[in-house]
N, C-alpha and C positions, 0 to 999 in steps of 0.2 A: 197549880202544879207546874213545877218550872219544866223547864225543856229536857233534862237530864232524866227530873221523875217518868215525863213522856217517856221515854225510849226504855226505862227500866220498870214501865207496868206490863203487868202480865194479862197479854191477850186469849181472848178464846176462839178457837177455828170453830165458824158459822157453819162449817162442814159436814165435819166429825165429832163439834163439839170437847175436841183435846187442847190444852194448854199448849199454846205456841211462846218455844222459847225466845231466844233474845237474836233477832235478826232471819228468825223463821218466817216473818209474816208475808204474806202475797196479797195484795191490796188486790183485790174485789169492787164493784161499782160500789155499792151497799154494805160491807163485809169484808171480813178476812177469812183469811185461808192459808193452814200449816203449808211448808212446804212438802211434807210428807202428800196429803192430798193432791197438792199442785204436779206432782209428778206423773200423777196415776190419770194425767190429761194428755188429751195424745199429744203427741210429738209433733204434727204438723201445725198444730189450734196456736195463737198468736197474738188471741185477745182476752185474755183473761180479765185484763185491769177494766174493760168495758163488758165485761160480764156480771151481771147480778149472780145472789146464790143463788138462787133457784137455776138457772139456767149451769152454773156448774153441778149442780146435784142431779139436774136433766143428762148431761155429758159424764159423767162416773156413771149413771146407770147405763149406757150405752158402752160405754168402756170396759166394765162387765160382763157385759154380751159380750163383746168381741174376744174378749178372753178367752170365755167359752167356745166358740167358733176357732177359736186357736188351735183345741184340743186334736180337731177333725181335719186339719186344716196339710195337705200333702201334698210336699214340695214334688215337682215332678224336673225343676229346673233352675238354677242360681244364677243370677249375672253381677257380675261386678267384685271391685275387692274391697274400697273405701266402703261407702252403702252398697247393698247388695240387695238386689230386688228378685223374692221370693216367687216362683212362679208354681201355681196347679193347675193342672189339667183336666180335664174328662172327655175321657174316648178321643186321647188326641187332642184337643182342642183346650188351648188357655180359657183359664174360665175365673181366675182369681187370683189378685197377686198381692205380698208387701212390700217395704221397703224399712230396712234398718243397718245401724251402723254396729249393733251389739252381735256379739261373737255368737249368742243363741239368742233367735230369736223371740222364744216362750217367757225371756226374763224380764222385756221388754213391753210386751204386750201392743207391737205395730198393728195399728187400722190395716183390718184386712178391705181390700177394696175391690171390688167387679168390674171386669173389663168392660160390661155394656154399658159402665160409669165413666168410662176411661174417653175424652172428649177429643183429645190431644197428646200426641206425643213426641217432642222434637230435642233432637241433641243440640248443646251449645258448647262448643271446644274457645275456651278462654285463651287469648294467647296475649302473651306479652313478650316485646323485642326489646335488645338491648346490642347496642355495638360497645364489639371488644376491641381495649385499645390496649398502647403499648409504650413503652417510655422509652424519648431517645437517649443521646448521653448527655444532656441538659438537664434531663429529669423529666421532661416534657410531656403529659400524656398525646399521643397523635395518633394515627387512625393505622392498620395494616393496611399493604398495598399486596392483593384486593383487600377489600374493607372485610372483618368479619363480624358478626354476630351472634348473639345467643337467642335465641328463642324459647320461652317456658309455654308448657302446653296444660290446662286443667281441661276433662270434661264433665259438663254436666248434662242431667238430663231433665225436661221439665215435661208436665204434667199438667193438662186441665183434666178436674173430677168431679162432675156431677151428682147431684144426689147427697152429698153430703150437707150436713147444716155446720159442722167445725172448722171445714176448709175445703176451700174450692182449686189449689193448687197445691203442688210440693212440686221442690226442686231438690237434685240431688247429686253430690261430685260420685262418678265410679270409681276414680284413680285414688291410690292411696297416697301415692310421692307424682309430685309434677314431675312432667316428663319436659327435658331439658336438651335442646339439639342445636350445635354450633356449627352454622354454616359459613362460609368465604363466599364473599360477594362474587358478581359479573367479573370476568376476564375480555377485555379487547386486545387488539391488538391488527399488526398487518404482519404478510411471511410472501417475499415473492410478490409483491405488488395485489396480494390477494387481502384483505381483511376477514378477521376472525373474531368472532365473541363466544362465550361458553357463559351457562345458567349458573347460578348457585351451587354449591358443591357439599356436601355435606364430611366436614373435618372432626366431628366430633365423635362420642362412642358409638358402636353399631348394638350397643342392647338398648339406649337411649330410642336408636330407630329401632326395632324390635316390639318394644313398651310402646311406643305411638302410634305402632300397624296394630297390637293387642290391644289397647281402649278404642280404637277407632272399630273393629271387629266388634268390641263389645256393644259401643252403639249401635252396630248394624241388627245384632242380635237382638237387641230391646225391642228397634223398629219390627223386625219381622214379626216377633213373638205378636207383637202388636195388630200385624197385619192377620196371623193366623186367628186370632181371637175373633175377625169379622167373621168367620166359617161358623161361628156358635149359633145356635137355633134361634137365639132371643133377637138376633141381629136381621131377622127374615122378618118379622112380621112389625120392627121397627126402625122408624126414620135413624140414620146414625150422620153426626154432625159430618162434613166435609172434612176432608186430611187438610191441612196448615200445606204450602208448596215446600217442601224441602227445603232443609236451609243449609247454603254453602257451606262444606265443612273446611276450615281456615287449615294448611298448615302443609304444609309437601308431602307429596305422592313421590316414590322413590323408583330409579332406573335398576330393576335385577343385577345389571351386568356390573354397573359403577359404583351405585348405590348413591347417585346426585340429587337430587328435588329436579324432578320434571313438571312443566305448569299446563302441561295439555300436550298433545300431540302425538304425532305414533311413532316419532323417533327420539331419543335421548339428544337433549339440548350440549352435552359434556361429550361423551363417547360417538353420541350414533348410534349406538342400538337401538334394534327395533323393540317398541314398547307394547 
């Protein structure tokens, strides 16, 4: 059979046992599998093509359960806008959460997962820089005097999960659109034999800063939820891994008064206000 006959024989899903049409197939260690089947695999799993059938027909049966477990399953709290991570509670206390990107979550069927599974949990704010330039009357691109820049902002959140046999992490962005903040570099100078410098300034939109103080809130919000799920009774009478040290959050902290990037301190590096 030539190579054309290949790709135009009709497979069978090792699955469900259903005709997989033409460019349906999901290669299996041992087998195939519709793509119809390959969906109903969770969202976080990554290894299919090194999975035998058996082991995906082990994984559909658990996917099932979780379905089930869906039914019962009472939001008590939502974070995020991209993924948005589902949270319930009992008697106060987080006690079960998901994470998905679908407008309802029941269509989806996300791995419900237990916070005394929950290993780890630390924000990662993506940034990428970029200086803005400007054309003289040569056409020349050259730098603004101060220099300015844009900065793009993603966050994500990541996740070590215990107990699971399909995946031991997820990672996941909150923001739905990067958030985008264009500052003007450092200012020197001298006035009066005295010398002056002033911090970064921020020249660009104020919902830009807005959106960057709400994802940053929203990580805080994950973190704590996190922190209150140690209150749970199962967390008493077991070992629970060490917290990871915090990890820097990249990106300016703003002065009330001016609305500049401040990098520490208790006065505004621009105005002087006290911070």
């Amino acid at each position: 059979m030539g190579i054309f006959g290949k790709i135009f024989e009709k497979k069978e899903c090792d699955i469900c046992g259903g005709e997989i049409g033409l460019l349906g197939n999901r290669k299996l260690e041992d087998g195939n599998c519709c793509k119809e089947c390959a969906k109903k695999l969770s969202p976080w799993f990554d290894d299919r093509r090194h999975s035998t059938v058996d082991q995906i027909k082990e994984q559909l049966v658990y996917r099932a359960k979780n379905e089930e477990k869906l039914a019962n399953f009472r939001v008590s709290q939502v974070i995020g806008d991209y993924y948005k991570m589902y949270i319930e509670e009992v008697n106060g206390v987080p006690s079960r959460f998901l994470v998905t990107d679908a407008d309802s979550y029941m269509d989806e069927n996300p791995d419900i997962i237990e916070f005394k599974d929950l290993m780890s949990c630390t924000t990662d704010i993506r940034t990428e820089e970029t200086e803005l330039k400007q054309e003289d009357s040569q056409g020349n691109e050259i730098s603004y005097n101060p220099p300015r820049y844009e900065t793009e902002y993603d966050f994500y959140i990541n996740m070590q999960i215990a107990n699971n046999p399909y995946f031991d992490d997820i990672r996941f962005q909150i923001n739905s659109k990067t958030v985008t903040i264009e500052t003007r570099g450092a200012t020197t100078g001298s006035f009066l034999g005295m010398s002056f410098s002033s911090g970064p300034v921020n020249v660009g939109s104020p919902l830009e800063q807005e959106r960057y103080q709400k994802y940053v809130g929203m990580c805080q919000q994950i973190e704590q939820v996190v922190q209150r799920s140690r209150m749970a009774p199962q967390f008493a009478s077991a070992p629970v891994a060490p917290e990871p040290a915090p990890v820097a959050q990249s990106g300016p902290k703003f002065c009330p008064n001016c609305g500049a990037p401040c990098d520490g301190g208790k006065f505004c590096q621009s105005c002087g206000s006290q911070l």
